[in-house]
C-alpha atoms as one frame of an Amber mdcrd trajectory, in Angstrom:
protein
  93.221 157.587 187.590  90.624 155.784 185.641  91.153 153.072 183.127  92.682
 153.891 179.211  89.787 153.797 177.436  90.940 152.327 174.536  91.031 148.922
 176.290  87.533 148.837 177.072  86.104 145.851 174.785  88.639 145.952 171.860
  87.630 146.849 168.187  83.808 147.005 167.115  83.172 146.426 162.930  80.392
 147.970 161.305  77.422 145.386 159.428  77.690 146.980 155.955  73.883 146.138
 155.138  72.142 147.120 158.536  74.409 149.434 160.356  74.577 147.295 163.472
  77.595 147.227 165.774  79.500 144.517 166.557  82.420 142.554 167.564  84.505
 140.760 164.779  85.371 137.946 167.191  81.697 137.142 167.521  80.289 137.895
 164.113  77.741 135.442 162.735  79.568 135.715 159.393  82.122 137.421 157.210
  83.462 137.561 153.954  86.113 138.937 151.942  85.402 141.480 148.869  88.373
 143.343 147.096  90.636 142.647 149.667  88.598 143.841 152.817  87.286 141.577
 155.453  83.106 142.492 156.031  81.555 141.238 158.803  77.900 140.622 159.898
  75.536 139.943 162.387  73.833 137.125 161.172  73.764 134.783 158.117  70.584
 137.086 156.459  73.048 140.003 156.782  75.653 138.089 154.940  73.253 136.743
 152.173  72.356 140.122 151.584  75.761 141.150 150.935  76.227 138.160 148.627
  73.342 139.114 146.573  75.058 142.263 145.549  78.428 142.622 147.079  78.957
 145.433 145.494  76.483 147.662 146.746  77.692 147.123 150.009  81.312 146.750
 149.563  82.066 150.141 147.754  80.054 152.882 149.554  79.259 156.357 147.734
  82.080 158.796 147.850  80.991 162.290 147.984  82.083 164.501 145.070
């Protein structure tokens, strides 16, 4: 039997301004907005997301 394969690498986070991947643990930056934790994958990511938190920190919803 192979491996569970919910134990392969853990969780994985979405960047909220370029899409990208990544690991929480290793994330070049977060911060907090309405209660929810954002991370990023670098400190340009995370500037962006200062610059208008709000844009990234309350998608769309679909009607």
């Amino acid at each position: 039997m192979h491996g569970n394969p919910h134990q392969q690498g853990g969780t994985t986070v979405v960047d909220p301004v370029c899409g990208m991947t990544i690991d929480p643990k290793t994330a070049a930056a977060t911060r907090e907005h309405d209660g929810v934790t954002f991370y990023f994958c670098s400190a340009g990511c995370a500037a962006a997301f200062d610059a208008d938190p709000h844009r990234y920190g309350h998608p769309q919803v679909a009607h």
